[in-house]
N, C-alpha and C positions, 0 to 999 in steps of 0.2 A: 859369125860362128855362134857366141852364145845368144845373140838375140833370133835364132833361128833354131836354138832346142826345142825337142819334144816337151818341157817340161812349161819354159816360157811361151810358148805357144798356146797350150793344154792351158796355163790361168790366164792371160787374156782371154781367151778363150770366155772362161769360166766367168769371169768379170764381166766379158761385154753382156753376155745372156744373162745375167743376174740385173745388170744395169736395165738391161732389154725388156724384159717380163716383171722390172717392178712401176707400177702406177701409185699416183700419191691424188687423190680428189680430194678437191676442198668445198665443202657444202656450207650453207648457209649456217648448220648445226653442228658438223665434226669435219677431221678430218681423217678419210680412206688409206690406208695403206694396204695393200697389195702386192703380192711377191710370190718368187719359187718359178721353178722354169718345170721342172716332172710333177710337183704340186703345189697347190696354189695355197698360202697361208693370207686372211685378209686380217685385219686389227681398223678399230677406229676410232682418233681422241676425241673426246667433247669438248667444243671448244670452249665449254664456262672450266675446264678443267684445267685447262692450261695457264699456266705462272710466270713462262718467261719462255722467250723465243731467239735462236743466237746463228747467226749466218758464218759460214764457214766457209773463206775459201781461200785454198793453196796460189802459190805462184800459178803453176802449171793449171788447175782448173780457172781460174781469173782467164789465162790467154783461151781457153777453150768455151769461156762461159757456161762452168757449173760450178756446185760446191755444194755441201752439207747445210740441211740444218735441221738443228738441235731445238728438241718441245719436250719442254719439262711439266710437266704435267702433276698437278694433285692425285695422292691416291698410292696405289700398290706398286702400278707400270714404273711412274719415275720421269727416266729420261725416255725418250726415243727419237732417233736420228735419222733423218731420210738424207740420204747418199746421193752422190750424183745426179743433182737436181740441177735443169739447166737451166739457165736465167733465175738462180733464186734468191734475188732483190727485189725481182717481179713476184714469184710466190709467194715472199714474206712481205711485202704491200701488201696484196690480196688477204693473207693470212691476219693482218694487225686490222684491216678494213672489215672482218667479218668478224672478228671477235668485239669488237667496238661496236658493233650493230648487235651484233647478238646480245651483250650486256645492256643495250640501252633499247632492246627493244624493235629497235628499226630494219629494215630492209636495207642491204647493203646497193650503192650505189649501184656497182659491177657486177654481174652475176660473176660467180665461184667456177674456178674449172679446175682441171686436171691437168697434170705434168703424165 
């Protein structure tokens, strides 16, 4: 009965297509964020800009394999948090691996991708 309302239907709903239509690239140089399902908003960190990076994840996304994480960043932005990221132990590998190359110079081992 209530997991069959118009209203709990309407924000899964709303949730999964938010989930759905947002992309997170990770470049050799920053990382992409991409979002909006009727319009598209992108943003993107540099990664000498970034201070500290923190993986978030619930009981519930742990058994589904996803979870948040959190990039704090120098400057005016702050924080900013990419959601329901899936496998992102994998992404924040990648992420500590290109930032380490980028300070130092080097090409990173793995090429950089996209959730």
């Amino acid at each position: 009965a209530f997991l069959s309302s118009p209203v709990v239907l309407e924000v899964a709903l709303v949730l999964f297509l938010q989930w759905r239509f947002a992309s997170y690239l990770l470049t050799d140089r920053r990382i992409v964020v991409t979002s909006g399902v009727l319009s598209k908003v992108t943003e993107s960190i540099s990664l000498d800009r970034v201070q500290d990076v923190t993986v978030r994840q619930s009981l519930l996304a742990r058994m589904v394999g996803a979870g948040s994480i959190e990039i704090e960043s120098a400057g005016q932005d702050g924080n900013e948090t990419l959601h329901r990221i899936p496998r992102p132990t994998v992404f924040y590998n990648a992420l500590m691996e290109a930032m380490e190359a980028h300070r130092s110079g080097v090409r990173p081992a793995t090429p950089a991708g996209g959730v």
